[in-house]
C-alpha positions in Angstrom: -1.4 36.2 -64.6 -4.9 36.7 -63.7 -7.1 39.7 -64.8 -8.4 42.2 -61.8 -10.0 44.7 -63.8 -12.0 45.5 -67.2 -12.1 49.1 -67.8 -14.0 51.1 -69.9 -13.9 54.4 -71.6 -17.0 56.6 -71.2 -17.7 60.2 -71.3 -19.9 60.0 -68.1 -18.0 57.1 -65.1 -20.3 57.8 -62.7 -23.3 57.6 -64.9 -21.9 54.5 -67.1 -21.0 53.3 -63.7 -24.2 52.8 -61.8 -25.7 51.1 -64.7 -23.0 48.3 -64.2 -23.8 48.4 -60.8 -27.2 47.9 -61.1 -27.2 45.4 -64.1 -24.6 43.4 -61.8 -26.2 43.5 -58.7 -23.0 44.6 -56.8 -22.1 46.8 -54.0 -21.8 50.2 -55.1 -19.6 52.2 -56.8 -16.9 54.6 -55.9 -16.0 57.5 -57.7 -12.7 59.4 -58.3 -11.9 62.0 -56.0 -11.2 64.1 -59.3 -14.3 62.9 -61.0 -13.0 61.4 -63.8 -13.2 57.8 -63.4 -15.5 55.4 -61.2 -14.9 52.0 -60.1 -18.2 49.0 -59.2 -17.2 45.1 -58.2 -19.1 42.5 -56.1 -19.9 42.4 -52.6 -16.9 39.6 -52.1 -14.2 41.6 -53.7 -13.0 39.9 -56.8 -12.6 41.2 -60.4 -14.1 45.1 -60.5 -14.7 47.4 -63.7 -13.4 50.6 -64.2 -14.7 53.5 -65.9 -12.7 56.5 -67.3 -13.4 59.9 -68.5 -12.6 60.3 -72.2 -13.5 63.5 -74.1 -15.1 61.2 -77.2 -18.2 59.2 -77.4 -18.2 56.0 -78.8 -18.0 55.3 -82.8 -17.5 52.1 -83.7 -17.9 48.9 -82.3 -16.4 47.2 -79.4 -13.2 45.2 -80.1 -13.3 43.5 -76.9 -17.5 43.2 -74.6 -18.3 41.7 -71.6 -20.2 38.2 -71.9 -23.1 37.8 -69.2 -25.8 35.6 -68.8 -29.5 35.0 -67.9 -28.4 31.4 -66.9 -32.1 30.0 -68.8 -34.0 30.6 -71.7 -37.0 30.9 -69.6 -35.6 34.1 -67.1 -33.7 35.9 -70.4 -36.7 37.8 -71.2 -37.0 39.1 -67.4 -33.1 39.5 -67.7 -33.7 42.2 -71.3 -36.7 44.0 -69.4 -34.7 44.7 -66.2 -31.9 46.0 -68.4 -33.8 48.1 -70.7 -35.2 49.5 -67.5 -31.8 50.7 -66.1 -31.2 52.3 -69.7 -30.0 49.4 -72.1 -30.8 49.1 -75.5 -30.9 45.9 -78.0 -28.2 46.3 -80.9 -29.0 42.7 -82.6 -29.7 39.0 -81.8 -27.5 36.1 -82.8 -29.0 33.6 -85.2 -28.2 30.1 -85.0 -29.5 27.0 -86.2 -32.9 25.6 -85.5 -31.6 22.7 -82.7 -29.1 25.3 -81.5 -31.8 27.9 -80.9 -34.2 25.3 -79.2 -31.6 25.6 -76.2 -29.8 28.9 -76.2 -30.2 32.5 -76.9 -27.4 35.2 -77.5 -28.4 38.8 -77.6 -25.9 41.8 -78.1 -27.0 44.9 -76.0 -25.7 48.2 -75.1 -25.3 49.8 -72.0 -26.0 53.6 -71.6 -23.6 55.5 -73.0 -23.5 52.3 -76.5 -21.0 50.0 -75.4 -22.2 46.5 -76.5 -22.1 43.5 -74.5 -23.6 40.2 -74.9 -26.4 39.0 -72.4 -27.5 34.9 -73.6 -29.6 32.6 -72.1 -30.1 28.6 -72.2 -26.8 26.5 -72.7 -25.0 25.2 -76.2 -25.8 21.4 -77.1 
């Protein structure tokens, strides 16, 4: 079993969408002919995510996020300004130990319409 899709309830798909797209860097997105869904992946094909209409916003808390990376300490700033410029918000920062913090970062974001996901930076001893 492998997985080829993550999707992701939203009241707006297009909008929720081509923030993912953007953040991502991949190669568009294509929207339901009925309008209420929308689909981004990479370039290469590969695993996409899928966004659905759903009459309700979002309440609580994600039970399941998507885990991305800066790849360094040094470019995770960059990373949280380019996001926050395509419409994310910071929800909280992790906290770990002094010698654990020297080398990695893990911040909990979320995207436009509140759904968290986790952007770090650096790598674990």
């Amino acid at each position: 079993m492998e997985i080829d899709c993550v999707t992701i309830d939203c009241t707006d798909p297009q909008r929720v969408a081509h923030f993912w797209n953007e953040a991502l860097g991949w190669g568009g997105v294509a929207l339901y002919p009925d309008g209420y869904g929308a689909v981004c992946g990479p370039p290469t094909g590969g695993t996409y995510l899928e966004f659905v209409h759903v009459p309700e916003g979002k309440v609580v808390k994600n039970r399941v996020h998507l885990g991305c990376s800066a790849e360094s300490l040094e470019a995770l700033d960059a990373e949280i300004t380019r996001l926050q410029g395509l419409g994310a918000t910071i929800a909280w920062e992790e906290e770990f130990p002094r010698e654990v913090a020297e080398r990695y970062c893990n911040l909990v974001l979320r995207d436009v319409e509140g759904n968290e996901f986790c952007l770090s930076g650096g790598t674990l001893p």
